[in-house]
N, C-alpha and C positions, 0 to 999 in steps of 0.2 A: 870871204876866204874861198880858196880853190877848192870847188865840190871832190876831186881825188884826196886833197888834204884832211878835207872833216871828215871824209872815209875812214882814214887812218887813224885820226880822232879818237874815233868811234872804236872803231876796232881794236885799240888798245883798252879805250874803258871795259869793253865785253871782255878783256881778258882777265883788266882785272877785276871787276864784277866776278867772273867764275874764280880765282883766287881767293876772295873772300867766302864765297859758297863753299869752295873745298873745304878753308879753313876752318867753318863754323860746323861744316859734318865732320871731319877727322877730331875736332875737339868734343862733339858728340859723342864718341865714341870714350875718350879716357872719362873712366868712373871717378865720380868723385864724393863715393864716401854712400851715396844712398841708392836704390835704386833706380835704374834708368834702360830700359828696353834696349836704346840706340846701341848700348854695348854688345847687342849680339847684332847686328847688323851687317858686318862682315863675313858673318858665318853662313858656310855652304851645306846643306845637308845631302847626301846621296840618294836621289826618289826615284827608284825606277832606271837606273843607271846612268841618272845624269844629276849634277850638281846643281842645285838650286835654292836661293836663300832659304833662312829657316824662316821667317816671316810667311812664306808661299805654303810652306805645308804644316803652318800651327796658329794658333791665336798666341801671342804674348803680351803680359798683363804684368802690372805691378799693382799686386793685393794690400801691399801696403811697405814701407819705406825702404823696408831693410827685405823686402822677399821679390824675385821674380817668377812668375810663374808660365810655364808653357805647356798648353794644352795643346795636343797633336792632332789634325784632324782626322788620322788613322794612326789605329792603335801599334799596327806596326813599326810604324815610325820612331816607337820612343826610343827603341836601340840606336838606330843610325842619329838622332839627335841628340841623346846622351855622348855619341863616340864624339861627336861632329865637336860639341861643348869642351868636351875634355882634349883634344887636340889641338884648341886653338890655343894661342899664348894670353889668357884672360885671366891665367891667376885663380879661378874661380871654378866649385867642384860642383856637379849639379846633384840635385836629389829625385832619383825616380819611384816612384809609387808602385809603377803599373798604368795606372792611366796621367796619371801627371808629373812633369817637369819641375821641381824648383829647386833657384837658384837661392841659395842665403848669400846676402853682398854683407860682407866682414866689416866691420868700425878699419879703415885705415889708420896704421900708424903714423908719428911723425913723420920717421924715416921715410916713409911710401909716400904721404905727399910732399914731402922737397923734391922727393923722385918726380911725380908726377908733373909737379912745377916750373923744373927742367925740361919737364918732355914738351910740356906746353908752349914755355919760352922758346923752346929749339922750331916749334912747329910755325909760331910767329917769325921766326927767322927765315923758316924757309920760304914762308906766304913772302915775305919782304922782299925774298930772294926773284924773287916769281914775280914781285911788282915791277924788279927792275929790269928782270928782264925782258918785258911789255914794252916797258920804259925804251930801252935801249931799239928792239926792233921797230918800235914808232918812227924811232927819229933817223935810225939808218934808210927807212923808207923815205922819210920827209928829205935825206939827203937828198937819197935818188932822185927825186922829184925832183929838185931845186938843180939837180946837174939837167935833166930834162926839160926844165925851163920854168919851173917856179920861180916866182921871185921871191928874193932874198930876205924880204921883210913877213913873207907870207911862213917862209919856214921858219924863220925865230918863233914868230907868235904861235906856231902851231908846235912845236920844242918847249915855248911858255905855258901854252896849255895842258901840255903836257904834265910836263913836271908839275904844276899847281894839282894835276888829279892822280898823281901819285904821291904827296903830299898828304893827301887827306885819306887817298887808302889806306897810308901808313897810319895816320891816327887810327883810322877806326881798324886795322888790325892790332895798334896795340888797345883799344878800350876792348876786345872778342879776347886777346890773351885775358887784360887784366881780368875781365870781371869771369874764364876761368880757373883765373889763379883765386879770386877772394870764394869760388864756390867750393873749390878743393881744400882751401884753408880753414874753411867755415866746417865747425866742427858740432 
């Protein structure tokens, strides 16, 4: 096959290779029922007048199922990490000591994991969405090529290989949904 073709290839699988990495860190992040560090992950804490994860200026631990814990490595800190916690949209209220941080992560109800389940399923839609649209700039490329003088049999099989590896992204995005729908459902 034409070495600009298996470029394109290529370059759609690294797309969607990073599709699947999104998906498995943003699913990281929805709690499911116990504790899990990843859920503060997104959060910025104010150090010094700039914004930077809370991981940079604390240890966080899970002492045990149901507790997160965050030690600050300056004590100043636990205000602007307490504020940081409580303005993010996590549902969840932190408890400060004085020198330490903890999060208690609540028994989820019903109701919050069908919610959760949806959000999950919505996020697997959008990965899929993102597969296709890989998909689709592959092959607009492989046209290109094929008006520039590929041959005709070269862009099929490179549109066949394509679709065969979007195919199986799609499995294995829904087996990253399902299995965490069964970790949200597992009670």
């Amino acid at each position: 096959m034409n070495e600009d073709a298996l470029m394109v290839i290529e370059l759609a699988r690294e797309k969607m290779e990073k599709v699947l990495v999104f998906l498995e860190t943003d699913l990281s992040r929805i709690r499911a029922g116990k504790a899990n560090t990843h859920i503060l992950d997104g959060i910025l804490v104010e150090y010094y007048g700039n914004p930077v994860p809370l991981a940079q200026v604390s240890n966080i631990s899970t002492p045990d199922p149901k507790t997160i814990a965050i030690q600050p490595w300056e004590k100043t800190m636990i205000n602007p990490i307490e504020k940081a916690i409580m303005a993010s949209n996590l549902g969840i209220t932190p408890v400060n000591n004085g020198e330490l941080i903890r999060i208690n992560i609540p028994m989820l109800t019903e109701d919050r994991r069908k919610e959760l389940v949806k959000q999950v399923k919505h996020e697997g839609e959008v990965a899929k969405v993102s597969l296709r649209n890989a998909r689709r700039d592959a092959n607009e490329e492989l046209k290109k090529m094929h008006k520039d003088g590929l041959p005709e049999d070269e862009m099929k099989k490179g549109e066949l290989d394509i679709q065969k590896m979007i195919d199986d992204y799609s499995v294995r995005v829904d087996k990253i949904v399902d299995a965490k729908d069964r970790e949200i459902l597992t009670v």
